[in-house]
C-alpha positions, 0 to 999 in steps of 0.5 A: 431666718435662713439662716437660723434653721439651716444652722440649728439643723446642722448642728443638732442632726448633721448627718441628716443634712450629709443624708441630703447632700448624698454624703455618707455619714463620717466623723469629718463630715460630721465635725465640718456640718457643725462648724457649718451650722455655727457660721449660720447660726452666727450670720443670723444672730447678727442679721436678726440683731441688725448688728452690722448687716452688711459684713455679715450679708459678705460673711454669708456671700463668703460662706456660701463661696466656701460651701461650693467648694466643698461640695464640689470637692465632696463629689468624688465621694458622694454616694448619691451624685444627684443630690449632691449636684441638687446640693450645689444648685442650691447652694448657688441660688441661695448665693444669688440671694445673698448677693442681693441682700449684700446690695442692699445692705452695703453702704451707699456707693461702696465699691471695689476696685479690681487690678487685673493683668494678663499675657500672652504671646500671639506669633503675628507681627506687631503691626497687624496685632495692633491693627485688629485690636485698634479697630474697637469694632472687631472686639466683640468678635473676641470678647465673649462679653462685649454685645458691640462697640460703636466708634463716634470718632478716633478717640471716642466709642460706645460700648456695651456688654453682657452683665448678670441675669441676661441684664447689659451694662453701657459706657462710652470710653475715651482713648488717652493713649495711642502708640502705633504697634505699642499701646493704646490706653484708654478709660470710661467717662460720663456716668457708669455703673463699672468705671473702668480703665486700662491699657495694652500693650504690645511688644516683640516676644523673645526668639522672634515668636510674634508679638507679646500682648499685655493687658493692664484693667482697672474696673469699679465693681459694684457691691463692694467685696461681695460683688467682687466675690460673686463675679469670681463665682459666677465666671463675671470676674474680669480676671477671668474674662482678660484671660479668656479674650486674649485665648480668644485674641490669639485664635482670631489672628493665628486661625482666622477665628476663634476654635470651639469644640464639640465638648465646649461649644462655648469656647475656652470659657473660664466659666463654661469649663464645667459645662464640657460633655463628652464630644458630639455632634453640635444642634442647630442651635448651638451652630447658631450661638457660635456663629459657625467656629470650627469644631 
């Protein structure tokens, strides 16, 4: 029904709905909230008909992606800032319902496996690089999305992370790999909602710079396509987070800890870079959150 009202106003009064989004009225702007509308009248004539449900809740996951884009895009020539930031934020809500209903409607364990691999070249020796990520307990110090590890033995360890809407997700993992200042492999086992596996690995880096740090990762997402979709959007992707933690990995070892600034609190967060403001002094608060790094 969503659908079918948004779309039937896109198409007959497009430049009501630019009005809404603080866009001026434009020949191309007009054009692209018709071709909007259609989508949307297309979506609902397929939900409304239960004609394949699930492709197109993904269509709709999809095209919410695609009006997010355009509306950010659309920033710099927006006359009314305000509403086109009110714009976006309800364009990610209606994304997070969508998501759900994409949940709901997929097929019984559909799942999406994500390939990742990610680099990066640490100035530190292979030994001392390999020891601090062999010791599974130093990993929440820089995976942002690791709430703790916990080792049973030397092969065996229970994790746990952050997930979507404050929610945590678990699973023990296996070692099946270990090569002193080489590799370490390692997977999920017993029952999880992100089977996952990869492996690490370490190498001279050319010129005599350090150590060059790969990492290999496989991970089962839930909700087939639209899952996949919604993590890159919300900054859940493990492409993002790989890339993210190895940044992380680097600062530990070449500082001592991870750099925060008083523009990104955060840390250099894939997701956080649209949250930087111009640099002030940190709240207690946020001194608390980042445990103290350096500004």
């Amino acid at each position: 029904m969503f659908s079918l009202g948004l779309g039937t106003m896109q198409l007959l009064g497009p430049d009501a709905v630019n009005g809404l989004c603080g866009l001026p009225a434009a020949g191309l702007r007009r054009t692209t909230q018709r071709m909007i509308g259609v989508r949307e009248l297309l979506a609902a004539g397929g939900l409304l008909t239960r004609s394949n449900g699930s492709a197109w809740m993904k269509a709709r996951v999809f095209g919410d992606i695609t009006d997010i884009a355009l509306l950010t895009k659309s920033l710099e020539s927006s006359t009314r800032r305000t509403r086109t930031w009110l714009a976006i934020a309800a364009v990610v809500g209606v994304t997070a319902v969508d998501v759900i209903g994409a949940r709901r409607r997929q097929i019984p364990n559909e799942r999406t496996n994500m390939h990742t691999r990610a680099a990066i070249t640490i100035n530190r020796p292979r030994d001392e690089v390999y020891s601090l990520w062999r010791d599974f307990t130093n990993l929440p110090r820089f995976m942002q999305h690791l709430e703790s590890v916990q080792t049973t033995d030397e092969r065996h360890s229970h994790w746990k992370a952050k997930a979507p809407a404050g929610s945590t997700v678990e699973w023990d993992a296996v070692v099946t790999d270990d090569v002193p200042a080489r590799r370490i492999a390692w997977k999920s086992e017993g029952k999880t909602t992100v089977p996952n596996s990869g492996i690490v690995e370490f190498t001279e880096a050319p010129g005599g710079q350090g150590t060059e740090v790969t990492v290999t990762l496989e991970v089962e997402m839930p909700a087939g396509t639209a899952g996949k979709a919604a993590a890159k959007l919300f900054g859940e992707d493990p492409g993002q987070q790989v890339r993210d933690d190895l940044r992380h990995f680097k600062q530990i070892l070449e500082t001592g800890e991870v750099v925060y600034s008083e523009a990104n609190p955060a840390g250099s967060q894939v997701k956080r870079l649209v949250k930087q403001r111009a640099a002030q002094p940190l709240s207690d608060r946020e001194l608390a959150t980042v445990g103290g790094g350096r500004r």
